[in-house]
N, C-alpha and C positions, 0 to 999 in steps of 0.2 A: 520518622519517615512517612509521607502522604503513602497511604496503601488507594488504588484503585481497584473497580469492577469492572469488566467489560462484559457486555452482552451482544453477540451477534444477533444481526437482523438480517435476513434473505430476501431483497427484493427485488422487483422485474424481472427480468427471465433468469440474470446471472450475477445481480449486485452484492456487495454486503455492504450494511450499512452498522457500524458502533455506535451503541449507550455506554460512556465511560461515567461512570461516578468514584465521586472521592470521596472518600469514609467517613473524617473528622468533620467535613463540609457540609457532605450530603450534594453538591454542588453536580448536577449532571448535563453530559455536555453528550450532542448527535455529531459525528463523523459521516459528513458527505450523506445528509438525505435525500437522496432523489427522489423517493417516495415519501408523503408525510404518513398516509393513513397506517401503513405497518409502524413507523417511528409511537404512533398519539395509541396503537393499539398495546405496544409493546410495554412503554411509559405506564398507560392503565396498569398492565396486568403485575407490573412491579411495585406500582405504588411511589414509581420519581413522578420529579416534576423539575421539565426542563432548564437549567438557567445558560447552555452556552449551545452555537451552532457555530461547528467546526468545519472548514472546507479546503480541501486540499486542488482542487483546481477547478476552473470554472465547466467543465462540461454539464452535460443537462442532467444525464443520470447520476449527478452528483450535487445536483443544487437544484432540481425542482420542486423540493419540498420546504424552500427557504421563506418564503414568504408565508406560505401559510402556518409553517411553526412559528415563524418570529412573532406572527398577529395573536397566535393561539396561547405563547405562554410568555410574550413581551420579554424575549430573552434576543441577545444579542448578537452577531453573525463578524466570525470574524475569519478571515482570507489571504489569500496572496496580493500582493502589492501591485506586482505587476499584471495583474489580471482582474485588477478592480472595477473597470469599466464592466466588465462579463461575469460577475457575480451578480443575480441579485440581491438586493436588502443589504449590503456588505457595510459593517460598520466599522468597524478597524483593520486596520491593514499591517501585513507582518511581513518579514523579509530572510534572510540567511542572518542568524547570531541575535532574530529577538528571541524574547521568551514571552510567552504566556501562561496563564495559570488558570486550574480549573479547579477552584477550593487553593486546596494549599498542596495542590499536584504542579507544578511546573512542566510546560514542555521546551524543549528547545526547538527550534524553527530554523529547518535544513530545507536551502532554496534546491530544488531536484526536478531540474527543468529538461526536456526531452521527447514526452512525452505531450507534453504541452509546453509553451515558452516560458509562463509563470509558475510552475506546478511545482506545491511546498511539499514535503512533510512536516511530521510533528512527534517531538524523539524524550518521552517521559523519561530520561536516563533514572530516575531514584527508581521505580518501578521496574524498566527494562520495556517498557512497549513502544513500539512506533507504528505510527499509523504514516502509511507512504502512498494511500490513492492508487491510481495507476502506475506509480513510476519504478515499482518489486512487482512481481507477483510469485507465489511458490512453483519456484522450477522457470520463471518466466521474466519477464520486462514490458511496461506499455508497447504500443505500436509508435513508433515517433509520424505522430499527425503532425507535428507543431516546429518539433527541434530538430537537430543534427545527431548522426551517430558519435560527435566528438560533446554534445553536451549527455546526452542518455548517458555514456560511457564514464563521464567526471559524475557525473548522479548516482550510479553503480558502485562507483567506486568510493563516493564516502559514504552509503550504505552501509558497502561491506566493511568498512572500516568501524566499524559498530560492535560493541563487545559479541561474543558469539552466543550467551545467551540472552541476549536482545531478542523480546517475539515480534515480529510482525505482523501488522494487519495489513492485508492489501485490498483493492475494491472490488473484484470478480473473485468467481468462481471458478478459473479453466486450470487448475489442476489437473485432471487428466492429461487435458490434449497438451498440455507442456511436458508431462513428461513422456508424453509418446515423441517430441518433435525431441525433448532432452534426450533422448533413449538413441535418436538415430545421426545424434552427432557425435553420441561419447557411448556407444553401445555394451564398453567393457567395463564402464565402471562398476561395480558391486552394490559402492554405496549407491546408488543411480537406482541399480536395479530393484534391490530392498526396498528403496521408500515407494516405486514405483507399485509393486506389490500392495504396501501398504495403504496409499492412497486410492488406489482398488478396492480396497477393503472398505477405508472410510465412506466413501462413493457409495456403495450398494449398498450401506446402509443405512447413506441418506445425510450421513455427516459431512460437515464442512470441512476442509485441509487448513483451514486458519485457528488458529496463530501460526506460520511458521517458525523458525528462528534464523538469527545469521550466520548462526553456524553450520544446521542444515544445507541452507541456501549456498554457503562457500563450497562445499562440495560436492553439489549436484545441480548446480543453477548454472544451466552452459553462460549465460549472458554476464554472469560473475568470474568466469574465468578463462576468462581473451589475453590473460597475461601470464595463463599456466598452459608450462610447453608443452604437459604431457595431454592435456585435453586439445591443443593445438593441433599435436602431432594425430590424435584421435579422430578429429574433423578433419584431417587435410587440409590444415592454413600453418603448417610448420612455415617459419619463415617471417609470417603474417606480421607487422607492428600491431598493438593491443586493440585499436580505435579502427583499425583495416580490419582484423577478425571479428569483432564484436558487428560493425555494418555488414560483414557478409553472412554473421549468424544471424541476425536479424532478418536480411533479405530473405534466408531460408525458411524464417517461420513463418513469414508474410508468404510465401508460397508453400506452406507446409501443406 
């Protein structure tokens, strides 16, 4: 079995950015640089040396560091298909059901378009990691800049259809304020309230809330479940079809 490494990188005011390396390979791949200089500092301080650039959709704080890594360590950038023209440097393009490989780690390539129209992830199943960009976040969901609440919703939901200990990486940092806005649509969950504590915890210490997993995420992620009654009936959309509840949880965090 390809075993990976991953290293968090914190950049701009609220990014993360992944160094995944594969064992047997040695093979290391950047997930969404938007910054190069923390990527070329982080790489020193470990002793990799780049061979892949991974990007899960074209925004800037997730691809402004593409060109100058590409130049820096002649490794290759590969993307969503449908949002090829807005990468730059993009050399291969991938879609829903390719795979790619970093060494001899496979990912599968889940199109999770919503958030943006093109917008991939990338789902190591032998390992268990997925890297999903903006389109998970812990306790959260992108903003839909791009797409409809009827594609976010289909992107959520084969997310969550992902073993439950599946970990995710997602691209920000706004754990807190998700589960302050999760806290005030499902305010009696327990499990809710717990992780809530605990990601308080991590916070003031300075730690990241990433990896989460999908099994956390199913039940405490209000944007995961616009299809369970009892959190329904919690929010006030008793009634609600799945893809009606999930746009109006949505509209509520855009005004949270």
């Amino acid at each position: 079995m390809a075993e990976i490494d991953v290293k968090i990188i914190p950049a701009l005011s609220d990014n993360y950015i992944y160094l995944l390396r594969e064992r047997s390979s040695g093979a290391v791949a950047v997930i969404d640089p938007g910054d190069d200089e923390p990527v070329k500092a982080a790489l020193n301080r470990l002793g990799w040396r780049l061979t892949h650039i991974v990007i899960t959709h074209h925004h800037a704080d997730h691809t402004a560091g593409n060109l100058s890594l590409k130049t820096a360590y002649q490794c290759p950038i590969v993307g969503p298909a449908a949002e090829a023209a807005r990468i730059p440097g993009l050399d291969e393009q991938v879609a829903e059901g390719d795979t790619y490989k970093i060494g001899n780690a496979e990912a599968k390539v889940i199109d999770t378009p919503g958030h943006t129209l093109g917008h991939i992830s990338f789902w190591f199943e032998e390992s268990s990691d997925l890297f999903c960009g903006d389109s998970l976040f812990v306790m959260g969901c992108g903003r839909l800049f791009e797409g409809t609440p009827e594609q976010q919703w289909s992107s959520l939901r084969k997310l969550r259809a992902l073993p439950n200990e599946t970990r995710a990486y997602c691209g920000h940092e706004y754990t807190q304020a998700n589960a302050r806005f999760a806290l005030s649509v499902d305010p009696d969950n327990e499990a809710l309230q717990e992780r809530a504590r605990t990601i308080d915890e991590l916070r003031s210490g300075g730690k990241p809330t990433v990896p989460t997993t999908i099994g956390e995420e199913k039940a405490t992620n209000p944007f995961l479940r616009c299809d369970d009654k009892k959190f329904l009936k919690a929010a006030g959309l008793t009634g609600k079809k799945p893809v009606e509840a999930f746009a109006e949880v949505r509209r509520r965090k855009d005004n949270f």
